[in-house]
C-alpha positions in Angstrom: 41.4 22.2 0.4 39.3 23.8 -2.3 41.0 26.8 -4.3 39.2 30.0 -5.5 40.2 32.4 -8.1 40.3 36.3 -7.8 41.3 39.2 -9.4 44.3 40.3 -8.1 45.7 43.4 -9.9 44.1 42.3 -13.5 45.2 38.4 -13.1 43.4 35.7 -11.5 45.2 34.3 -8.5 44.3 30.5 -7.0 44.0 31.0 -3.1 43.6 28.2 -0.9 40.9 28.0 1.7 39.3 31.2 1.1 35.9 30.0 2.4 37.0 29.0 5.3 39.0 31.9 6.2 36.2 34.4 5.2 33.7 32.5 7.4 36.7 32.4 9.8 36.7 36.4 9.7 33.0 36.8 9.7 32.3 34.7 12.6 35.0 37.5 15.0 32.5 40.2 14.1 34.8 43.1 13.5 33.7 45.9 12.1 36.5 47.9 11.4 37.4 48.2 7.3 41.4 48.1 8.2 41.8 45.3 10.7 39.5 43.1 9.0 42.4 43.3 5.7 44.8 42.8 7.4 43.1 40.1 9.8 41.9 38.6 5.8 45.8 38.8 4.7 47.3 37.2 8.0 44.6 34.2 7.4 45.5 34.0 3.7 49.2 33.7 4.4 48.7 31.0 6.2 48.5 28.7 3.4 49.1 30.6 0.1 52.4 32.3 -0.7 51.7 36.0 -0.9 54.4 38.6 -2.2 55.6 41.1 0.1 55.5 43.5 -2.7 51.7 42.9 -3.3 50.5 42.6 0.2 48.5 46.0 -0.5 47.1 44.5 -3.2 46.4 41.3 -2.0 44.3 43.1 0.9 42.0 45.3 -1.5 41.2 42.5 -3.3 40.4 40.1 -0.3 38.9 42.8 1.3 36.5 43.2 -1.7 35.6 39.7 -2.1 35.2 39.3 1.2 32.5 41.9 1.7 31.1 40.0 -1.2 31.2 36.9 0.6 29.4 38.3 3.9 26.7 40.2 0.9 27.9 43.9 2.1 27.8 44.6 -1.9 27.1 42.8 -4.9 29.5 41.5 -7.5 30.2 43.7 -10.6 29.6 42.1 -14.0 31.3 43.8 -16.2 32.8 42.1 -19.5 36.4 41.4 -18.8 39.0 44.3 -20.1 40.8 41.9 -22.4 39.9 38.3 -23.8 40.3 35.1 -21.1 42.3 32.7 -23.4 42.7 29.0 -21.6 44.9 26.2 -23.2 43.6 22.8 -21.4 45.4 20.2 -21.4 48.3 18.4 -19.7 52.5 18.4 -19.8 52.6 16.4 -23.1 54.2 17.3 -26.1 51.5 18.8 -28.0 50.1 20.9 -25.4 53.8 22.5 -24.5 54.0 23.0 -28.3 50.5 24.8 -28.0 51.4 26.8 -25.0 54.3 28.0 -26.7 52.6 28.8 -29.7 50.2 31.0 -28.3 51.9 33.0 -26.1 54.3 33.5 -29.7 51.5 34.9 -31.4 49.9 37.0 -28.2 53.0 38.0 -28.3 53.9 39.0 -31.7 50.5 40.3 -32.1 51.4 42.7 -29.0 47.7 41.3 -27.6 46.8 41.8 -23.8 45.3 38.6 -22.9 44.3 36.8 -19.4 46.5 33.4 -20.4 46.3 30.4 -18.4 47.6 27.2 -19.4 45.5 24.5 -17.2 46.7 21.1 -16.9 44.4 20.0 -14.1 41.9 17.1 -15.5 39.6 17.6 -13.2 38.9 21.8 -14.2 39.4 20.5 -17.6 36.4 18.5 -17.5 34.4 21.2 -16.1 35.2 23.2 -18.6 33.4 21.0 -20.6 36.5 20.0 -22.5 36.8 16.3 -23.8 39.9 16.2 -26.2 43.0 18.2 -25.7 45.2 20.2 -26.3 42.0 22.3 -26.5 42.0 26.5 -26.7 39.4 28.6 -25.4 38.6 32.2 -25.9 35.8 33.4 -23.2 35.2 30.1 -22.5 34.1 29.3 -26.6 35.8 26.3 -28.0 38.3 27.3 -31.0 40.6 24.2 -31.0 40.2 21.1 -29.6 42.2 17.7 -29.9 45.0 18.9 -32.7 48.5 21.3 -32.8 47.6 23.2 -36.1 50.6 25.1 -38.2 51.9 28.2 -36.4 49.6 30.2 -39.7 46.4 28.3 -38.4 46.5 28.8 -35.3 47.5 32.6 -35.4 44.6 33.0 -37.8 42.7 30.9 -35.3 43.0 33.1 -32.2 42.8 36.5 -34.1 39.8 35.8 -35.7 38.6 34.3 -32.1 39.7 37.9 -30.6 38.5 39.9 -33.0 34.8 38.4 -32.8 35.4 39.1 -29.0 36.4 42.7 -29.6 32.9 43.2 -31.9 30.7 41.7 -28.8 
């Protein structure tokens, strides 16, 4: 089943069969705002794992996404609040060196960042990438096919983030 990525309180969440559940929800007409979330969040439970502590959440969001599915509104573009940062590559060596190395220096540098660490080839490949470990920052290139020193690649990403702050 294909998986599709929202924004769930700031952080992108994979859900499973969200397609099909929204055309699911739309074919039922309902109408009301309330038992349509919580119709949406039943639906999504069914094959995602959903936290009882974000359940409110979880239904905002679907809710959201759902009226943009059925064209109620339009999507917001807005530039995201913090810098999308995606390591590509898979369980290796290197990459698990990278990954640790950039979450130190996110972390060091007390930087808010939307971190993913993707092994799956198949994204990687869309993503346009074809050596890895590669590192992205808003989807731009900034290493691809190497582990530099811990120096480089803090030097790396800052200078990657800082040219994202300035845009």
């Amino acid at each position: 089943m294909p998986v599709t990525k929202i924004e769930i309180n700031g952080s992108l969440v994979g859900i499973i069969g969200l397609d099909a559940c929204f055309e699911e929800v739309r074919s039922l007409g309902m109408a009301d705002g309330e038992s349509v979330k919580e119709l949406l969040l039943r639906k999504v439970k069914e094959e995602n794992y959903v936290p009882t502590s974000m359940e409110a959440s979880y239904k905002e969001a679907l809710f959201a996404e759902y009226r943009i599915f059925t064209g109620e509104i339009e999507r917001q573009s807005q530039a995201p609040a913090f810098a999308r940062i995606r390591l590509y590559g898979s369980s290796c060596f290197r990459c698990e060196r990278l990954d640790e190395m950039v979450k130190d220096v996110l972390s060091r540098a007390g930087i808010r960042a939307d971190y993913l660490h993707i092994g799956d080839i198949r994204e990687t490949a869309q993503a346009g990438i074809m050596t890895t470990p590669a590192l992205t920052v808003n989807g731009k290139i900034i290493l691809a096919g190497r582990v530099p020193s811990p120096d480089q690649l803090e030097k790396m990403l800052l200078a990657a983030l800082d040219a994202h702050e300035n845009t």
